[in-house]
N, CA and C atoms as a LAMMPS dump frame, in Angstrom:
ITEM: TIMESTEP
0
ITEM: NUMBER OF ATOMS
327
ITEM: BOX BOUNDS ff ff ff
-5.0000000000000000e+02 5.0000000000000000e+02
-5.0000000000000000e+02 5.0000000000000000e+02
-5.0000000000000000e+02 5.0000000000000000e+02
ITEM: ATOMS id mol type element x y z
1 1 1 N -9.322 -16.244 -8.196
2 1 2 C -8.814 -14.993 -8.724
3 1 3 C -7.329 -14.892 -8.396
4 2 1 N -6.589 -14.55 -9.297
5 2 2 C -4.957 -14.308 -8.913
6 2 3 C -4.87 -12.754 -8.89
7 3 1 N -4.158 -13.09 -7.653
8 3 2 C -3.681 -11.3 -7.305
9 3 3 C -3.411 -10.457 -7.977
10 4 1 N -4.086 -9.228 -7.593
11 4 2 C -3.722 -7.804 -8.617
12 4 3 C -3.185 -6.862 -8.238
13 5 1 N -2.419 -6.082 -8.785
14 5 2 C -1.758 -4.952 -8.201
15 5 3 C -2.667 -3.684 -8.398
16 6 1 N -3.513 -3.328 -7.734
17 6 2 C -4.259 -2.217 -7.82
18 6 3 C -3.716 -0.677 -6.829
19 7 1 N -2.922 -0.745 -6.634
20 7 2 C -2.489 0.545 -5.364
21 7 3 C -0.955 0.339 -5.035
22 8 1 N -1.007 1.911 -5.032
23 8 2 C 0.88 1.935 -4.886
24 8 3 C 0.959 2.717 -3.209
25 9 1 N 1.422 2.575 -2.405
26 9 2 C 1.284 3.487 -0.616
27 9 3 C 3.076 4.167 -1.303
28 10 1 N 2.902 5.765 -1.087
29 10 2 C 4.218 6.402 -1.407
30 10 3 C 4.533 7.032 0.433
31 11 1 N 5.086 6.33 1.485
32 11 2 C 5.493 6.847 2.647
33 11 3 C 6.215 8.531 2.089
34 12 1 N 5.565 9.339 2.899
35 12 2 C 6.196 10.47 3.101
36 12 3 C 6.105 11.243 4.097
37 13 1 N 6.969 12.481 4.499
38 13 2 C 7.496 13.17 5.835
39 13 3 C 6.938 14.405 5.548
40 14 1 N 6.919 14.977 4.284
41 14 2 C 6.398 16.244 3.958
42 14 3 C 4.798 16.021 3.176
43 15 1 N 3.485 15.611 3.951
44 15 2 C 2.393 15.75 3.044
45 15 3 C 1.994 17.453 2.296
46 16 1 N 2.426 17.793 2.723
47 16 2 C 1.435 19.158 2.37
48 16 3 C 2.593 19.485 0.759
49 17 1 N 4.011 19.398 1.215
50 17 2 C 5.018 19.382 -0.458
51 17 3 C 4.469 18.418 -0.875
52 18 1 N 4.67 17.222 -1.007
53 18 2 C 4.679 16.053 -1.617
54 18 3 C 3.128 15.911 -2.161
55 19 1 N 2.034 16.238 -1.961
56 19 2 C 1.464 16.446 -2.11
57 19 3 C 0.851 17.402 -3.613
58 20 1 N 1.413 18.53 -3.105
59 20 2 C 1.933 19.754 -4.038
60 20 3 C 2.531 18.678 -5.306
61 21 1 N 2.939 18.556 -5.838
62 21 2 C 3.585 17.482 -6.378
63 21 3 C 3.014 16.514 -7.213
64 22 1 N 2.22 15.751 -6.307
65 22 2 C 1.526 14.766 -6.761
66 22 3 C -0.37 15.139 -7.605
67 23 1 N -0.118 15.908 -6.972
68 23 2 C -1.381 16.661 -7.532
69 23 3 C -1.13 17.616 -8.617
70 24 1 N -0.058 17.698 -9.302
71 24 2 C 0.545 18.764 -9.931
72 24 3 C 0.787 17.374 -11.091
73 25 1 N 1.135 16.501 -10.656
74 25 2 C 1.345 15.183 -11.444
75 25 3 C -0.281 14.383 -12.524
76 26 1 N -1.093 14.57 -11.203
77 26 2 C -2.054 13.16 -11.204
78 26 3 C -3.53 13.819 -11.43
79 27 1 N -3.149 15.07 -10.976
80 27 2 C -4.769 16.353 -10.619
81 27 3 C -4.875 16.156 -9.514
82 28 1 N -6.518 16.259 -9.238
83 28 2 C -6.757 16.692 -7.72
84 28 3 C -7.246 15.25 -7.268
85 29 1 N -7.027 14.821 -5.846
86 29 2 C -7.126 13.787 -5.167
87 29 3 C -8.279 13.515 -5.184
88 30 1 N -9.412 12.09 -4.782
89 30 2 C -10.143 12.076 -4.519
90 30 3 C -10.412 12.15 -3.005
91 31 1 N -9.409 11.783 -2.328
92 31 2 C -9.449 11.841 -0.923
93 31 3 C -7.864 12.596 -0.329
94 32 1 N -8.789 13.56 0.418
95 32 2 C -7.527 14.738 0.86
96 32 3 C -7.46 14.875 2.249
97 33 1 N -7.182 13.983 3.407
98 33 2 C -7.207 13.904 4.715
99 33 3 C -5.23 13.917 5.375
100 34 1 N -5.713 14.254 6.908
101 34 2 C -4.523 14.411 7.055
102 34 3 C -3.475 13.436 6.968
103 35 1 N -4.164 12.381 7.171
104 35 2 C -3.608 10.642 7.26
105 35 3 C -3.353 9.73 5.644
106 36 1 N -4.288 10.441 5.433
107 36 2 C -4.598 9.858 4.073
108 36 3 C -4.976 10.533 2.598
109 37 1 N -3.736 11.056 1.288
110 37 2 C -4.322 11.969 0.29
111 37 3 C -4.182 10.706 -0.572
112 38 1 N -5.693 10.113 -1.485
113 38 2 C -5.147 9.553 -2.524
114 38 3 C -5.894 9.919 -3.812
115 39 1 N -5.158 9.277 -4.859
116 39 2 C -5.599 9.668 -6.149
117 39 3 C -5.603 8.266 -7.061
118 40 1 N -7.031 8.639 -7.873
119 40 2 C -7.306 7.384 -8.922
120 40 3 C -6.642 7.638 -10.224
121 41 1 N -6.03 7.025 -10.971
122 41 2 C -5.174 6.844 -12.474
123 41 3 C -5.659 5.724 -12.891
124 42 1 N -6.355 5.79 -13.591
125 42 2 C -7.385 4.786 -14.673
126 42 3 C -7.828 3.637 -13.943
127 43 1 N -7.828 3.828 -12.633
128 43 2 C -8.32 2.428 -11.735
129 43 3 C -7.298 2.099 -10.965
130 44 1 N -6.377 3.036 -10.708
131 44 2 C -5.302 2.496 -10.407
132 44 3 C -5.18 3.422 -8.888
133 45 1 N -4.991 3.19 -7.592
134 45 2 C -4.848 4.035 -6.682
135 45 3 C -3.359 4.376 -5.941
136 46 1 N -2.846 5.467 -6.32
137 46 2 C -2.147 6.126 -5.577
138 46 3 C -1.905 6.697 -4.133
139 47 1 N -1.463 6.528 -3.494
140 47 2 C -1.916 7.361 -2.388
141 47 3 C -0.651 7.783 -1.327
142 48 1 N -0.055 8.547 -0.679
143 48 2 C 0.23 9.396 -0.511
144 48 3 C -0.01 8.793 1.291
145 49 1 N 1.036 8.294 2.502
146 49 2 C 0.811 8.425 3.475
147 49 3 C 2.242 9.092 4.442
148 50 1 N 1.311 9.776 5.438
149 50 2 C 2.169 10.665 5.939
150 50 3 C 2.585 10.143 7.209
151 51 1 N 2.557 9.137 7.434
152 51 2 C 3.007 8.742 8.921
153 51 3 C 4.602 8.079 8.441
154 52 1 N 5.113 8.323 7.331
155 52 2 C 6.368 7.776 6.535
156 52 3 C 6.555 6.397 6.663
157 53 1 N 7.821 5.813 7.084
158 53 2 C 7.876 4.23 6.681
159 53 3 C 9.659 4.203 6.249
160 54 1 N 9.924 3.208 6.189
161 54 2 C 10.916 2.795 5.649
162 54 3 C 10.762 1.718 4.356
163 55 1 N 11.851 1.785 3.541
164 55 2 C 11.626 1.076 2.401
165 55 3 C 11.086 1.72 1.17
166 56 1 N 10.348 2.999 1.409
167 56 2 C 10.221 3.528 -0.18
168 56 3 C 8.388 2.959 -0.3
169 57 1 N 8.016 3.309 -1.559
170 57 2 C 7.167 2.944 -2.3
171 57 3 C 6.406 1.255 -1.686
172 58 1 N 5.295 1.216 -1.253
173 58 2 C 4.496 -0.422 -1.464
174 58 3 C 3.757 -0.63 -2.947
175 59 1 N 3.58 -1.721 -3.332
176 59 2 C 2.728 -2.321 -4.397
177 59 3 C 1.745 -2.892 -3.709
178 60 1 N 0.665 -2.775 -3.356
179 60 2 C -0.329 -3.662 -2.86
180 60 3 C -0.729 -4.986 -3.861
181 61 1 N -0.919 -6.149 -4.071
182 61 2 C -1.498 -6.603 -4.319
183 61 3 C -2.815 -7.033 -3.952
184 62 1 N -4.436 -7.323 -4.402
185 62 2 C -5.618 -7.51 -4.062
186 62 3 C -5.777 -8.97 -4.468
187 63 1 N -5.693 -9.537 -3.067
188 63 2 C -5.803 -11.359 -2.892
189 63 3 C -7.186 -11.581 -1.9
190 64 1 N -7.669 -12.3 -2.762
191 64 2 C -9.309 -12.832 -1.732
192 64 3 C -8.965 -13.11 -0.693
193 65 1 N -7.889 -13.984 -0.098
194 65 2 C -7.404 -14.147 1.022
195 65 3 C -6.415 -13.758 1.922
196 66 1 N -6.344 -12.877 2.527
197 66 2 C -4.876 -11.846 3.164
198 66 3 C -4.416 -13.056 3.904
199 67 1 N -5.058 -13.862 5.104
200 67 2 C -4.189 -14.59 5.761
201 67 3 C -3.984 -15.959 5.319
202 68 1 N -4.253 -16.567 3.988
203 68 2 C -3.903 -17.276 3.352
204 68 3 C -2.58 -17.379 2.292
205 69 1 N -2.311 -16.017 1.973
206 69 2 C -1.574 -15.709 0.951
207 69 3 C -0.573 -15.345 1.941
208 70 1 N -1.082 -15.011 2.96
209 70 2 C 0.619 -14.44 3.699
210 70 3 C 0.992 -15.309 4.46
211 71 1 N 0.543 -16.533 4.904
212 71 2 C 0.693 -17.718 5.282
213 71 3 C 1.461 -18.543 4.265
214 72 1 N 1.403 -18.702 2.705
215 72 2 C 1.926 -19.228 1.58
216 72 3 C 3.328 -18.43 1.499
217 73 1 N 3.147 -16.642 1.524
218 73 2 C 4.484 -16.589 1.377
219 73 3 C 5.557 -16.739 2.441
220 74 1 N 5.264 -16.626 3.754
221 74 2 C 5.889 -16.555 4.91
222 74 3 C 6.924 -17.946 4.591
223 75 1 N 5.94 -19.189 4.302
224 75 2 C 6.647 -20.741 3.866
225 75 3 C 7.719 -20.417 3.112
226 76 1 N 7.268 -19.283 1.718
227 76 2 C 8.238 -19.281 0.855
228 76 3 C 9.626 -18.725 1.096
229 77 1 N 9.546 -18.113 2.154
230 77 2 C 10.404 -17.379 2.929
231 77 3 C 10.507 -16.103 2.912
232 78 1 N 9.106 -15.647 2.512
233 78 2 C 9.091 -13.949 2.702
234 78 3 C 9.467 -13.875 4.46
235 79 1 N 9.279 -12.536 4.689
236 79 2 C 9.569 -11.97 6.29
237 79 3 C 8.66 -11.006 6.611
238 80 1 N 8.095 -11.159 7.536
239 80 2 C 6.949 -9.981 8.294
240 80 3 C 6.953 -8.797 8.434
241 81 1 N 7.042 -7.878 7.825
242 81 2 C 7.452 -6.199 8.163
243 81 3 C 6.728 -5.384 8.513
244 82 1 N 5.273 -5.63 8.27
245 82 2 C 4.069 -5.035 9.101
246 82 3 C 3.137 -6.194 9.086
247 83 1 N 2.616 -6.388 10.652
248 83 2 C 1.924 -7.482 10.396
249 83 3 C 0.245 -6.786 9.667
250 84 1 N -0.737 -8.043 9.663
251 84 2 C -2.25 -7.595 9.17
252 84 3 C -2.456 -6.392 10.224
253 85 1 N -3.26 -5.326 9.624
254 85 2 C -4.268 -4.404 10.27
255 85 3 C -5.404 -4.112 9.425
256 86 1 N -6.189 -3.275 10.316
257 86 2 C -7.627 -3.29 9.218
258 86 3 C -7.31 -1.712 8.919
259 87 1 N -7.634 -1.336 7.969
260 87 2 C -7.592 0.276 7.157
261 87 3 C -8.892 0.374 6.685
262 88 1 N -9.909 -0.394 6.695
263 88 2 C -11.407 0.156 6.378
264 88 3 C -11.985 -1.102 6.648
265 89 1 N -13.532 -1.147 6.769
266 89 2 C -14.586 -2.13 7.286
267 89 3 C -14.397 -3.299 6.447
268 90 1 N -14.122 -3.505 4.928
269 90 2 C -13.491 -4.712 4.492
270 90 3 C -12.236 -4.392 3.918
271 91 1 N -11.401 -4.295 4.659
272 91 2 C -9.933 -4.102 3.637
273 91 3 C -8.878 -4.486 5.065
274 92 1 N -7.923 -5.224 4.959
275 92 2 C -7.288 -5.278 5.347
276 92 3 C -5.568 -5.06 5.08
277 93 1 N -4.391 -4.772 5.651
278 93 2 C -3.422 -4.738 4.895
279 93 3 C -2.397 -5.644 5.829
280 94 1 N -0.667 -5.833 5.019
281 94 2 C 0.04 -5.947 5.288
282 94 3 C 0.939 -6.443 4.174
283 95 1 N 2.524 -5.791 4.928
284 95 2 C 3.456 -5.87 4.358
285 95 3 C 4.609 -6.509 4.673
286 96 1 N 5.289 -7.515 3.698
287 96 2 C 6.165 -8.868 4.2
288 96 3 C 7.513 -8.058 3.28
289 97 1 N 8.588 -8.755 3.462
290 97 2 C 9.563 -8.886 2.382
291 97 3 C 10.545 -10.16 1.688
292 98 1 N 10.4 -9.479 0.65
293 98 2 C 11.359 -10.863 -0.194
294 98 3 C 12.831 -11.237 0.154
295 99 1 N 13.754 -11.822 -0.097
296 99 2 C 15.392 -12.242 0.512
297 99 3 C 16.047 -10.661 0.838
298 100 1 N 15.957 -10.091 -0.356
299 100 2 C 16.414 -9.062 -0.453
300 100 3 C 15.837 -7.7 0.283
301 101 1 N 15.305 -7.723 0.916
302 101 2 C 14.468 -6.591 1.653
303 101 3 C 13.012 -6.081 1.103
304 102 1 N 12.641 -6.494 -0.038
305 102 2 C 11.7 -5.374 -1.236
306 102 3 C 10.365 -5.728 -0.495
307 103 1 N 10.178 -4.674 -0.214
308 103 2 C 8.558 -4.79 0.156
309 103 3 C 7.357 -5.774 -0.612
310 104 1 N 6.41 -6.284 -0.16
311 104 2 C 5.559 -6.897 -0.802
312 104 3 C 4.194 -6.478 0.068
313 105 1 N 3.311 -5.821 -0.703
314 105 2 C 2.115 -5.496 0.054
315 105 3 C 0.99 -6.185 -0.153
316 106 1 N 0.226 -7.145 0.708
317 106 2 C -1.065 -7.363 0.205
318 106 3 C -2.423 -6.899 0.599
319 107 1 N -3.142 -6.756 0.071
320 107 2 C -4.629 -6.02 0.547
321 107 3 C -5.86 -7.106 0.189
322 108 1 N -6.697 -7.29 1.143
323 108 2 C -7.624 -8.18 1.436
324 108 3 C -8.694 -8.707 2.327
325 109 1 N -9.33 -9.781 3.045
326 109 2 C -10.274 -9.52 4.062
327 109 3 C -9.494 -10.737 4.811
């Protein structure tokens, strides 16, 4: 399977505005927690985290293999910016970057 971009992570400082906002955008969330508000768009997941971040906006991509693929790009000369963590019982994440700084997110086991 080649990677898919299924989920966008929008870091933010104000959940309860930003929020306001996005739900004013997208409708009502399927999941509305303090850590975590997200919303589905035709299969597509949005979501909304409040612990902020630097860099703006992630793209997740969904790769069968998280520490395979981030092992391939690391060679290519991506750079480590969050290493793997687990965010649910099979999902894992992390986020590298390209020459230029741009985030690259992948999601996987």
């Amino acid at each position: 399977m080649s990677p898919t971009i299924r989920s966008m992570v929008i870091p933010v400082s104000d959940l309860e505005a930003c929020k306001a906002v996005y739900t004013a955008l997208l409708g009502a969330p399927h999941t509305d927690e303090p850590y975590y508000v997200g919303y589905n768009v035709d299969g597509f997941e949005v979501a909304l985290n409040p612990s902020g971040g630097d860099g703006g906006p992630v793209a997740y991509a969904d790769v069968d293999d998280l520490d395979a693929m981030r092992e391939t790009l690391l060679a290519a000369g991506a750079t480590e910016r969050d290493a793997p963590r687990q965010v649910a019982p099979d999902a894992r994440v992390c986020v590298l970057a390209d020459a230029d700084g741009n985030p690259i997110g992948l999601r996987g086991k």
